[in-house]
DRENPA-3360 file (N, C-alpha, C; in nm, 2 decimals, always signed):
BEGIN
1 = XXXXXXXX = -9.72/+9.03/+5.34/-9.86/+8.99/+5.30/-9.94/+9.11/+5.26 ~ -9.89/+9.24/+5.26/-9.94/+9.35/+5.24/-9.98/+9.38/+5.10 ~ -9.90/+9.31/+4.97/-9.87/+9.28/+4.89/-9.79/+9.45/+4.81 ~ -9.68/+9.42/+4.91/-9.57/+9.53/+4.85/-9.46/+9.48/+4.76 ~ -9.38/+9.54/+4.73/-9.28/+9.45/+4.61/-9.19/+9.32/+4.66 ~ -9.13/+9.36/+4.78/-9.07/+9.26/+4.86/-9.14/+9.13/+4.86 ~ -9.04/+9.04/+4.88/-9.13/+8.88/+4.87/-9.27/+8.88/+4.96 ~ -9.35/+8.82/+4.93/-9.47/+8.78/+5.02/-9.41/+8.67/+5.12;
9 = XXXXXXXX = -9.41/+8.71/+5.23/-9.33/+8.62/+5.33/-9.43/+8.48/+5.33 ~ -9.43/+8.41/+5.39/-9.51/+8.28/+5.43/-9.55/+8.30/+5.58 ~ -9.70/+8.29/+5.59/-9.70/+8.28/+5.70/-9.79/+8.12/+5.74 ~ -9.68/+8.13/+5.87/-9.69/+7.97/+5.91/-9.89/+7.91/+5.90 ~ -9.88/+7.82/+5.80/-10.02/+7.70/+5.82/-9.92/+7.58/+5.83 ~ -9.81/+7.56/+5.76/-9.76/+7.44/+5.81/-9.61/+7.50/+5.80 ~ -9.58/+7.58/+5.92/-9.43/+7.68/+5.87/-9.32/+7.55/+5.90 ~ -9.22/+7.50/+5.81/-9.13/+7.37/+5.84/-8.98/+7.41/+5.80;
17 = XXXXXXXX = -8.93/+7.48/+5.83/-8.77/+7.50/+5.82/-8.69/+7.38/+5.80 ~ -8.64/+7.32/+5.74/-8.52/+7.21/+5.71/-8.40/+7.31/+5.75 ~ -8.32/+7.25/+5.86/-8.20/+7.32/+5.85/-8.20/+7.48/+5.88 ~ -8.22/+7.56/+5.90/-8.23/+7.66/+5.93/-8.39/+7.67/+6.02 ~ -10.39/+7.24/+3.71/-10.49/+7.18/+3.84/-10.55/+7.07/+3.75 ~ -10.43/+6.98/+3.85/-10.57/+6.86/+3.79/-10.64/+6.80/+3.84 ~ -10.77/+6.79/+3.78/-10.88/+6.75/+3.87/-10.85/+6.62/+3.86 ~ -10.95/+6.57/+4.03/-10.91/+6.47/+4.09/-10.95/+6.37/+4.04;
25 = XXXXXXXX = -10.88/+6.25/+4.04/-10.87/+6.13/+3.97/-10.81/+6.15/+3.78 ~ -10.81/+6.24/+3.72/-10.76/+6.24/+3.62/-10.57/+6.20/+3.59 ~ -10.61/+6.12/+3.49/-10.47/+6.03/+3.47/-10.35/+6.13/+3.41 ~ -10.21/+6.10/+3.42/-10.14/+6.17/+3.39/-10.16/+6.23/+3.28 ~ -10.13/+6.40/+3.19/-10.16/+6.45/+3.09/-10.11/+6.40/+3.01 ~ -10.16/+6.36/+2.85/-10.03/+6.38/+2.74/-10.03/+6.51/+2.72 ~ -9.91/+6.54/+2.65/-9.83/+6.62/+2.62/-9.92/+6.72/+2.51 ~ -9.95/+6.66/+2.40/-10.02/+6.76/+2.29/-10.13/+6.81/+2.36;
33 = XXXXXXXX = -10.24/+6.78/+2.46/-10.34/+6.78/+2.50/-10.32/+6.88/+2.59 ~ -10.22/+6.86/+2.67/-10.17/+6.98/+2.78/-10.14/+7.12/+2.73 ~ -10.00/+7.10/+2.64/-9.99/+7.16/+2.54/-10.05/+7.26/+2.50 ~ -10.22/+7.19/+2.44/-10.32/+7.30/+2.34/-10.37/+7.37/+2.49 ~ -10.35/+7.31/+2.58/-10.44/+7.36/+2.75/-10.41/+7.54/+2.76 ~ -10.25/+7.50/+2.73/-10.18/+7.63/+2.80/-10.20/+7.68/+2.68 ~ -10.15/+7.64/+2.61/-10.18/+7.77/+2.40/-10.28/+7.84/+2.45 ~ -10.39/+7.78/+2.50/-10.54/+7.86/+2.50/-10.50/+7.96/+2.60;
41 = XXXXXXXX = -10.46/+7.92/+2.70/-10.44/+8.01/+2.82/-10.37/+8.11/+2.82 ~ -10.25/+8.15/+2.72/-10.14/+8.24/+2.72/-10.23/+8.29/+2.63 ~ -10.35/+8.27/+2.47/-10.38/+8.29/+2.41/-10.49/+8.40/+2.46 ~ -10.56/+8.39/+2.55/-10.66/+8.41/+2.62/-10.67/+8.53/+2.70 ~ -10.52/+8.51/+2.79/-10.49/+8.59/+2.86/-10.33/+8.66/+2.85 ~ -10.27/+8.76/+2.77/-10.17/+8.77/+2.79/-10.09/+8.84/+2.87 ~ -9.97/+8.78/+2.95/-9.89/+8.78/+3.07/-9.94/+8.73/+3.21 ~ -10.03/+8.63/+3.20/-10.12/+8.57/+3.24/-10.04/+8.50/+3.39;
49 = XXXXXXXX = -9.92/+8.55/+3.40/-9.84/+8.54/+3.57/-9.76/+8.69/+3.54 ~ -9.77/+8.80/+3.50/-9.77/+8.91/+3.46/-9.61/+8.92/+3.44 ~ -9.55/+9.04/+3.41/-9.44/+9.06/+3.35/-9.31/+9.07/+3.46 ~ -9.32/+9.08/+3.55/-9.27/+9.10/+3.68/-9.15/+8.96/+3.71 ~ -9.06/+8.93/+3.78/-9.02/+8.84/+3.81/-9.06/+8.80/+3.98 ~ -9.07/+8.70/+4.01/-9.08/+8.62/+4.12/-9.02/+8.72/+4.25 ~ -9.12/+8.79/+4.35/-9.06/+8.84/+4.44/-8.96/+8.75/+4.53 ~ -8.99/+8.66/+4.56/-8.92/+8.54/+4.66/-8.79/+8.54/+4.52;
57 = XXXXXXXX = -8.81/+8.54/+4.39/-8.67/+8.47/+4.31/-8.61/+8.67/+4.37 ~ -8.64/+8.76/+4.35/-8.59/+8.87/+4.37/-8.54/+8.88/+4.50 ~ -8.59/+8.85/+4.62/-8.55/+8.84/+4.68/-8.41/+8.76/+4.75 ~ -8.36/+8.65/+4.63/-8.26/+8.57/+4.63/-8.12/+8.67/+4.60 ~ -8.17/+8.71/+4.54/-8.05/+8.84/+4.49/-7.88/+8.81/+4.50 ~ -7.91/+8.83/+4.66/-7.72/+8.83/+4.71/-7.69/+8.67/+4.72 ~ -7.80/+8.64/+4.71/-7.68/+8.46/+4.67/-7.68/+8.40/+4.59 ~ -7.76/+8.45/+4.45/-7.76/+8.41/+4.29/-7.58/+8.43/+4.24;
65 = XXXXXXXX = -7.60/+8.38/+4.15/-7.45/+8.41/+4.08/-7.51/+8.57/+3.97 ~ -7.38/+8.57/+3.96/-7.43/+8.67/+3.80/-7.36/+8.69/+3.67 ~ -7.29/+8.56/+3.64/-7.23/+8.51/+3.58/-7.21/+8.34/+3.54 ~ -7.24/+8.31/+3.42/-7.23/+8.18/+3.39/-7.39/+8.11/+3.35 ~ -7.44/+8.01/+3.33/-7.55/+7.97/+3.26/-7.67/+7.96/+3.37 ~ -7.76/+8.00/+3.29/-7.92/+7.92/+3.36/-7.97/+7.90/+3.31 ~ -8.10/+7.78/+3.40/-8.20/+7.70/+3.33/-8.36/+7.71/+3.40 ~ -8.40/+7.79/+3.32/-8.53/+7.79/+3.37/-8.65/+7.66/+3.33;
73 = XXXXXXXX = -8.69/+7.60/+3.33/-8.78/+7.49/+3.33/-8.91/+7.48/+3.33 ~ -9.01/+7.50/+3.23/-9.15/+7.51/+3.22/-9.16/+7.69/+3.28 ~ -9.08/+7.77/+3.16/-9.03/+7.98/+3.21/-9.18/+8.02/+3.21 ~ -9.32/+7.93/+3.07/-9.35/+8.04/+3.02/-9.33/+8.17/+2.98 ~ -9.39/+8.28/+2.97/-9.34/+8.35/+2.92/-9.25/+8.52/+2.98 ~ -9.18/+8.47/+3.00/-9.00/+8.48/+3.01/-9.00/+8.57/+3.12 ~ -9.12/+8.58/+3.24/-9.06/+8.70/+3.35/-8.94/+8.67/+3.42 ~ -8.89/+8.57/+3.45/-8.80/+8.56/+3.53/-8.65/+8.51/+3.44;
81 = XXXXXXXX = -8.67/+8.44/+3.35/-8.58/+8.44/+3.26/-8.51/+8.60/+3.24 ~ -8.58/+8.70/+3.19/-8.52/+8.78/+3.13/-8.45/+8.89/+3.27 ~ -8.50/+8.84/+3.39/-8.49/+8.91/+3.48/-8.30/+8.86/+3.52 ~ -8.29/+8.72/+3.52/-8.18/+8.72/+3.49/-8.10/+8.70/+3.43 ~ -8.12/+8.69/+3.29/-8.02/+8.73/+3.18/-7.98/+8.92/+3.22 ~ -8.11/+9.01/+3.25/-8.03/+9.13/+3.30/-7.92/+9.12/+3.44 ~ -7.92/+9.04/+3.47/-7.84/+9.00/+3.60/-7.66/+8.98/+3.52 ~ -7.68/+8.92/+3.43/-7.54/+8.91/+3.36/-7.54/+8.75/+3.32;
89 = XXXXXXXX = -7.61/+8.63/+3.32/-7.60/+8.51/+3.29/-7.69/+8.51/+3.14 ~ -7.63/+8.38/+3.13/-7.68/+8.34/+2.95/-7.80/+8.26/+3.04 ~ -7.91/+8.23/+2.98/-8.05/+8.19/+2.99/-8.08/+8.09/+2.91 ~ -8.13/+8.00/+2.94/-8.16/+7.91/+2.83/-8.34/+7.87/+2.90 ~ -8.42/+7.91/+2.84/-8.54/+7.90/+2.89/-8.62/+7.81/+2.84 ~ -8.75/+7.69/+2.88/-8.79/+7.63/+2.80/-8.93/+7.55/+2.84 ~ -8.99/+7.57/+2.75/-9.15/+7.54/+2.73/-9.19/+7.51/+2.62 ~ -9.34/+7.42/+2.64/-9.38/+7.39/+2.55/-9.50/+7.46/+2.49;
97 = XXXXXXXX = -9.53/+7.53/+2.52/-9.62/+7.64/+2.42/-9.55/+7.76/+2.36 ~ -9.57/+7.72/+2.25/-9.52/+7.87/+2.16/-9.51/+8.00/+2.20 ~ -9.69/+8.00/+2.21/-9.73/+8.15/+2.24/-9.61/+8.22/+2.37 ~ -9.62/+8.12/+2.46/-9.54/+8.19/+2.60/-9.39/+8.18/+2.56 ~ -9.32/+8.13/+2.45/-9.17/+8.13/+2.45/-9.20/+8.26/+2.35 ~ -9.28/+8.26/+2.25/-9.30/+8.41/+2.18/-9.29/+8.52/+2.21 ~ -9.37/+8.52/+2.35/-9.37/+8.63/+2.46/-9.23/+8.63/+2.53 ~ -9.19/+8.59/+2.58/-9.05/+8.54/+2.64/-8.92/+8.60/+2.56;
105 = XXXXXXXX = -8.96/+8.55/+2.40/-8.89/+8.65/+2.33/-8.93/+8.82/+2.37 ~ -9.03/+8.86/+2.33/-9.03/+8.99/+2.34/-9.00/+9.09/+2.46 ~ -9.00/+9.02/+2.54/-9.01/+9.11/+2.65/-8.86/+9.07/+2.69 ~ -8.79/+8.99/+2.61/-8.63/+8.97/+2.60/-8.58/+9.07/+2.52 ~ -8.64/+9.10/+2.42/-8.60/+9.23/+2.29/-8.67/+9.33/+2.41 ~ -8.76/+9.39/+2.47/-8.79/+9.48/+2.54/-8.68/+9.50/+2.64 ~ -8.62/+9.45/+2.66/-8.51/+9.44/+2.80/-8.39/+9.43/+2.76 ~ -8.31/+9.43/+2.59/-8.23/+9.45/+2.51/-8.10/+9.34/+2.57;
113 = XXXXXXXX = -8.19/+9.17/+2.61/-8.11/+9.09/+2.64/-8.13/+8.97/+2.56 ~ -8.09/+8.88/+2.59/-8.10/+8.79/+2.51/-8.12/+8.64/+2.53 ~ -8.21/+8.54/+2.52/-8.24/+8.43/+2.56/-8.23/+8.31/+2.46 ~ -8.21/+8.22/+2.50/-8.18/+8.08/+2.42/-8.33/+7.98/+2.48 ~ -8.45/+8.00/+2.38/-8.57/+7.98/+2.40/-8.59/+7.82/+2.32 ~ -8.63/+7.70/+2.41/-8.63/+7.61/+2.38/-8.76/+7.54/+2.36 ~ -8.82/+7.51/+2.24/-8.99/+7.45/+2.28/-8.98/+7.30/+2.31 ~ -9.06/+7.26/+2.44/-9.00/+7.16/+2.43/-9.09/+7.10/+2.59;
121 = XXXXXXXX = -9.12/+6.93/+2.63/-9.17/+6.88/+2.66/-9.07/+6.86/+2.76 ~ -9.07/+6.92/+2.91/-8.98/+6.93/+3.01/-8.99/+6.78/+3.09 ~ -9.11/+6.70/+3.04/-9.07/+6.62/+3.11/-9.00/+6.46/+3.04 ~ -8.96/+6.49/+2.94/-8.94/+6.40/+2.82/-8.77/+6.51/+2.74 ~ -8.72/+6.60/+2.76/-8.64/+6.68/+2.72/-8.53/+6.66/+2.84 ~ -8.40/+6.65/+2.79/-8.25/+6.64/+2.87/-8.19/+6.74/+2.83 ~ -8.15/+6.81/+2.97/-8.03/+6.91/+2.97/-7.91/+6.89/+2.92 ~ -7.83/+6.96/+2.88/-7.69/+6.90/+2.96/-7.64/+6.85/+3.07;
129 = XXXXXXXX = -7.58/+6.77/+3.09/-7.54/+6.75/+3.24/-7.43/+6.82/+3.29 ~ -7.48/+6.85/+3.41/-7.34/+6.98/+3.46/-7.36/+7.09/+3.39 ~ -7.41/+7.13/+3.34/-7.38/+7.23/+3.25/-7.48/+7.38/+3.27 ~ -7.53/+7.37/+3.40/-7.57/+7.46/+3.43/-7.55/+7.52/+3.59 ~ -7.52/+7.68/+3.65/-7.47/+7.71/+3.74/-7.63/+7.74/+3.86 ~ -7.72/+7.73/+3.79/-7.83/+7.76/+3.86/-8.01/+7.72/+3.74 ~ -8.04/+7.62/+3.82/-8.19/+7.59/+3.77/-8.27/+7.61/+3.80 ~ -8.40/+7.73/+3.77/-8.49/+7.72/+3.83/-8.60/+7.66/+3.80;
137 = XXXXXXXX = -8.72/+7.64/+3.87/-8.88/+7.55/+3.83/-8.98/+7.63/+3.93 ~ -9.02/+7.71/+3.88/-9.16/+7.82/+3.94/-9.26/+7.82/+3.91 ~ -9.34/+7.76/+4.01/-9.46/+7.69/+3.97/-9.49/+7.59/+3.86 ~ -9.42/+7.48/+3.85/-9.44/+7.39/+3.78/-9.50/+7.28/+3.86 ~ -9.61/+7.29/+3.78/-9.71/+7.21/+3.87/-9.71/+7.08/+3.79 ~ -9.66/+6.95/+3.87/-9.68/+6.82/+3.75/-9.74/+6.73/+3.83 ~ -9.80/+6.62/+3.82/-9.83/+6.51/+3.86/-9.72/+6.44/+3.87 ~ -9.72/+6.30/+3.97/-9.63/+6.24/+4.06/-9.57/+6.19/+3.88;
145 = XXXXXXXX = -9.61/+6.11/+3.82/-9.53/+6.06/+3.67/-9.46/+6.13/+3.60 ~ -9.48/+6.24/+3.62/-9.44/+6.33/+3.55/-9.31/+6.48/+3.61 ~ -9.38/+6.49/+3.76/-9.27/+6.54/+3.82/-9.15/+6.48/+3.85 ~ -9.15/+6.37/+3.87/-9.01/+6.25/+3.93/-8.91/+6.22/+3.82 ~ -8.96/+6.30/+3.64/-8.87/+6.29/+3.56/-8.81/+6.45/+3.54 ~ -8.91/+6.50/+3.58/-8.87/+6.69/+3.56/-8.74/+6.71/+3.68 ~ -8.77/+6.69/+3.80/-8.67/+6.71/+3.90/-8.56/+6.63/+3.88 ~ -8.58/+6.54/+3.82/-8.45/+6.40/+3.83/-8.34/+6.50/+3.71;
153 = XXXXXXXX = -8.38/+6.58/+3.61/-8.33/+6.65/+3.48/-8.31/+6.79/+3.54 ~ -8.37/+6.81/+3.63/-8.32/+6.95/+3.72/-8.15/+6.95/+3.77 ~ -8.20/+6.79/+3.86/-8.08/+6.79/+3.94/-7.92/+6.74/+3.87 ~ -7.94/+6.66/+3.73/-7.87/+6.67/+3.66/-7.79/+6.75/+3.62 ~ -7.88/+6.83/+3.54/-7.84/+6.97/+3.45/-7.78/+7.07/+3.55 ~ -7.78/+7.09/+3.66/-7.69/+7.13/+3.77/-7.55/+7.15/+3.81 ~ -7.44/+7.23/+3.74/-7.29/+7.18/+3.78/-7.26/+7.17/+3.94 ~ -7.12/+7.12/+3.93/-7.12/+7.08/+4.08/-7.09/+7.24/+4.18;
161 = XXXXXXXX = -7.16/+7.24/+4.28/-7.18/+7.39/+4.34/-7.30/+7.48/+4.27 ~ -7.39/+7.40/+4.21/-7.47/+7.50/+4.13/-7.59/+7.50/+4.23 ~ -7.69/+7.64/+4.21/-7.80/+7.61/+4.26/-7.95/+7.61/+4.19 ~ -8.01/+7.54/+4.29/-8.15/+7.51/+4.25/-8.26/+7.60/+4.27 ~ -8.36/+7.65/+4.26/-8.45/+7.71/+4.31/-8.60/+7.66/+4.30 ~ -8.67/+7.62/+4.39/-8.81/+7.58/+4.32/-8.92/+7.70/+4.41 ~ -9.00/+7.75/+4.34/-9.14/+7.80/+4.43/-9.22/+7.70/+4.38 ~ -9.39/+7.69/+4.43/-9.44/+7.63/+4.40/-9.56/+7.62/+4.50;
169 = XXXXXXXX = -9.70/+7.57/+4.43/-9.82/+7.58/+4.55/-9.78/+7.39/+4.59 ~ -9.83/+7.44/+4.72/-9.84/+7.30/+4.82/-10.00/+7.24/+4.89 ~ -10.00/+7.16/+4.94/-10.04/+7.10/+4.93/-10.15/+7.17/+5.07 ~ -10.27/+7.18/+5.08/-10.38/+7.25/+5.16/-10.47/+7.29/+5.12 ~ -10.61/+7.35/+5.15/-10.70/+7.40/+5.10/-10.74/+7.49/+5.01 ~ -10.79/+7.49/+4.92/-10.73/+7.57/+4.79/-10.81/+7.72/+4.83 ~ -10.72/+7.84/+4.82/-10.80/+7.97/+4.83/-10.84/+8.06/+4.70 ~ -10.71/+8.12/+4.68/-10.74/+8.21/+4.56/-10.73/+8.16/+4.46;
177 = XXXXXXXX = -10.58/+8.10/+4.40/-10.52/+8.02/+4.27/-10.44/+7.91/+4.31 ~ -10.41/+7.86/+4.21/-10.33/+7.71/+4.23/-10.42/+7.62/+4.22 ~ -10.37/+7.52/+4.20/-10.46/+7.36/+4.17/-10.54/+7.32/+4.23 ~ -10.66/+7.28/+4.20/-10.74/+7.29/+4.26/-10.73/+7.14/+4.37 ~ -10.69/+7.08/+4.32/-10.66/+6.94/+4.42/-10.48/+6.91/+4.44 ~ -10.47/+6.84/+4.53/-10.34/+6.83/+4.59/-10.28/+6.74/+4.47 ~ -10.32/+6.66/+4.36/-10.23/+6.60/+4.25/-10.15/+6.67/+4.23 ~ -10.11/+6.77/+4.18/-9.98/+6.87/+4.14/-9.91/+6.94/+4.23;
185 = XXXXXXXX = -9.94/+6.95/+4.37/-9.89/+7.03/+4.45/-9.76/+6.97/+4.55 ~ -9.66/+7.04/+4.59/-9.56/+6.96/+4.69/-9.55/+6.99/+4.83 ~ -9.51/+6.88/+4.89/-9.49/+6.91/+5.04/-9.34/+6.89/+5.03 ~ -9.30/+6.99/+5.18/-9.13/+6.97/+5.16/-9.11/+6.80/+5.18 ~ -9.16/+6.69/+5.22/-9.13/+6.57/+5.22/-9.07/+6.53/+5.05 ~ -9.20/+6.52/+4.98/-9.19/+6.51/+4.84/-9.08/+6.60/+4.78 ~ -9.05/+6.71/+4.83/-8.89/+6.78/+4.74/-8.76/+6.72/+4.80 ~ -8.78/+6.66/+4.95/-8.66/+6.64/+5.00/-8.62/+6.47/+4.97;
193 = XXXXXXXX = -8.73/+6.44/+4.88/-8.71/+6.31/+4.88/-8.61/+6.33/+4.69 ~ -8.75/+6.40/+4.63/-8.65/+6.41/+4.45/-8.54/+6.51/+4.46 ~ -8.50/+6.56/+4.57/-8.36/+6.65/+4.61/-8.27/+6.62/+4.65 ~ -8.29/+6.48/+4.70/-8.22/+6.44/+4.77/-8.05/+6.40/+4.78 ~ -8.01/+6.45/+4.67/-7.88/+6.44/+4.64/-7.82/+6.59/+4.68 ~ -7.88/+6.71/+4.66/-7.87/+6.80/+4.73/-7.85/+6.86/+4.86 ~ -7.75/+7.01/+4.90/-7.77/+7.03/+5.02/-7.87/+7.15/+5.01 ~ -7.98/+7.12/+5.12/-8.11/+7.19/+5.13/-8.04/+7.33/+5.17;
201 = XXXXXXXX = -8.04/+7.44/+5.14/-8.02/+7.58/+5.21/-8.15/+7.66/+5.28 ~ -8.24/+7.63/+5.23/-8.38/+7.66/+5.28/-8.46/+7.58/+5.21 ~ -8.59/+7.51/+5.29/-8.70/+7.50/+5.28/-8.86/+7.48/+5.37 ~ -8.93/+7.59/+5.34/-9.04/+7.60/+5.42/-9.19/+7.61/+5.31 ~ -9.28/+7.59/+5.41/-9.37/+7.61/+5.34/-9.48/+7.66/+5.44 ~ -9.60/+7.77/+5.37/-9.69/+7.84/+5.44/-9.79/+7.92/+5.37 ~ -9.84/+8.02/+5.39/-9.93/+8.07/+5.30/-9.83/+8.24/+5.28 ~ -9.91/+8.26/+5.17/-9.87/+8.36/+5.09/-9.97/+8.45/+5.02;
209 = XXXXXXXX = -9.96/+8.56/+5.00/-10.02/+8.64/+4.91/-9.97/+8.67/+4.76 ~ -9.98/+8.59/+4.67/-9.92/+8.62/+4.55/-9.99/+8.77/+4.48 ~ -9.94/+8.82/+4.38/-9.97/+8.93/+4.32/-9.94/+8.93/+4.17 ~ -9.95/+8.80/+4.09/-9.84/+8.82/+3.98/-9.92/+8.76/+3.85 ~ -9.97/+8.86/+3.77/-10.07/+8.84/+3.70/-10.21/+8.83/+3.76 ~ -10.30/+8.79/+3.63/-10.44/+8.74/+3.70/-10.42/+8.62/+3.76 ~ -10.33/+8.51/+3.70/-10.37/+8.36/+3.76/-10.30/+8.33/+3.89 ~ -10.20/+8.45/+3.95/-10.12/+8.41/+4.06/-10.16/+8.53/+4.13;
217 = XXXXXXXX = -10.28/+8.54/+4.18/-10.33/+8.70/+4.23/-10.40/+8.63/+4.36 ~ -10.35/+8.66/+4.53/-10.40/+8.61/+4.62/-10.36/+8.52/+4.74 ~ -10.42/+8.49/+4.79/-10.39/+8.41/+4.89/-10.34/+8.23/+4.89 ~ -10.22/+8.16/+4.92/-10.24/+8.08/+4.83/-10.11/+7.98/+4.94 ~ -10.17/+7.82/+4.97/-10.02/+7.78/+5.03/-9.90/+7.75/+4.96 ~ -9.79/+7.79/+4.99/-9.65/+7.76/+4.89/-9.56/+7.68/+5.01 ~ -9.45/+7.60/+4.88/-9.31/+7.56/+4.92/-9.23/+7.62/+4.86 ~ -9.13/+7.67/+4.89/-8.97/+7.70/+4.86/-8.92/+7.65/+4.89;
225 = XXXXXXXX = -8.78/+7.59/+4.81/-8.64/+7.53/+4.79/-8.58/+7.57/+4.75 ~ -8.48/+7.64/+4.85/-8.35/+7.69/+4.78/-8.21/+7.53/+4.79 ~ -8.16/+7.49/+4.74/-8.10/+7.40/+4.75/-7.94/+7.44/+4.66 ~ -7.81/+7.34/+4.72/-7.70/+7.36/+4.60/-7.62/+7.21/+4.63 ~ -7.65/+7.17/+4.46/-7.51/+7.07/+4.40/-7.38/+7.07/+4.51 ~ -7.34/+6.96/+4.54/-7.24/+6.97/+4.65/-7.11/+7.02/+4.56 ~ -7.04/+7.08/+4.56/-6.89/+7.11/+4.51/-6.80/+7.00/+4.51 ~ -6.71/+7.00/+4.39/-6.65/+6.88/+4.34/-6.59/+6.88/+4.47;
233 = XXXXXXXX = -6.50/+6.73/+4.52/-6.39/+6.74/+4.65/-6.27/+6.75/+4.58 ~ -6.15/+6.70/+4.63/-6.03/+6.74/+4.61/-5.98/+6.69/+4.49 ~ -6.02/+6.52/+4.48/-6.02/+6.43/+4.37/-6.12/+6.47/+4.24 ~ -6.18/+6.61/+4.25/-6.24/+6.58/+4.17/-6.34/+6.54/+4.14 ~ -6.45/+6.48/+4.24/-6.55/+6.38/+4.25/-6.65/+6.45/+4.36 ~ -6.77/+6.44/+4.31/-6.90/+6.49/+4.39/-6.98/+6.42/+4.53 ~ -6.96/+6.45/+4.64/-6.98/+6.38/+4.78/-7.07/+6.32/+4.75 ~ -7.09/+6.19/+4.79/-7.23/+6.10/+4.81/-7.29/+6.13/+4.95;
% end
């Protein structure tokens, strides 16, 4: 919480181990409307969750693969994407504002790697199925209509043994950044419910000191989900 490189640990307001901003009343976003939201905002400010990748995703390290596909989901612009394309995996990253897949390119040509940049409406857009060894969603803040189609296309696009990763602000008093009201935010209930086909490997939630950009700068409650695709069985077929 010192705000050193190392993940920002959580410290317990609602510490919950499994196993081990929209303002309020506003109806679900359309798309073009949302859209021009974020244009302005990468436009406005750029690297605006700064260049850096996710201490908590860095801290995953020894149990990432480093080899074979990923899917990043609502990347903006491309810190954690290009973080692991340098890792050794092909990347397929994707959003719907330009400006941040623009950026996402460059700092992909800055890093002399290479990304498969997709623009595109994550909650209305299908993966392949199976066809990815690890998905992540970082900070993707959506309302209940709109989240329950993004995760359901998470857990798809997932091959069998693959993993998930979500960070994300949760649900509590709002301090530094994050949404200003609990519409977009998750409790581990609400992940264990759209995960649920998944085996949970960690999930907790507590407060945090982010450091990552201007808009993720501070004190702030979070969930993590690490989760993984069960592995085919003998026949070939994925456990229910």
């Amino acid at each position: 919480m010192d705000g050193k490189d190392d993940a920002p640990r959580l410290r317990p307001e609602v510490q919950n181990p499994v196993g081990s901003s929209l303002p309020a009343g506003d109806a679900p976003h359309t798309a073009p409307a949302w859209r021009d939201r974020w244009q302005e905002r990468y436009q406005a400010a750029p690297w605006l969750f700064g260049r850096n990748p996710s201490a908590w995703l860095i801290g995953l390290d020894p149990i990432l693969p480093r080899q074979g596909r990923a899917l990043s989901l609502g990347e903006g612009e491309g810190r954690n994407a290009v973080w692991l394309a340098q890792r050794g995996l092909s990347v397929t990253a994707v959003d719907f504002a330009p400006v941040a897949l623009a950026r996402a390119g460059l700092l992909a040509a800055e890093a002399c790697v290479r990304l498969t940049l997709i623009e595109a409406d994550i909650t209305q857009w299908r993966p392949p199925a199976g066809g990815f060894d690890l998905v992540l969603l970082m900070f993707l803040q959506l309302p209940p209509a709109e989240r329950v189609p993004a995760h359901r296309a998470a857990v798809e696009a997932l091959a069998p043994g693959g993993l998930l990763v979500l960070e994300a602000f949760a649900p509590g008093p709002w301090r530094d950044c994050g949404p200003k009201t609990d519409d977009a935010r998750y409790d581990p209930a609400t992940l264990q419910h759209d995960f649920r086909g998944l085996t949970v490997l960690e999930l907790m939630t507590g407060l945090a000191v982010l450091g990552e950009g201007e808009a993720h700068r501070g004190e702030a409650s979070i969930v993590r989900l690490l989760a993984r695709r069960p592995p085919l069985d003998g026949r070939g077929h994925t456990p229910r």
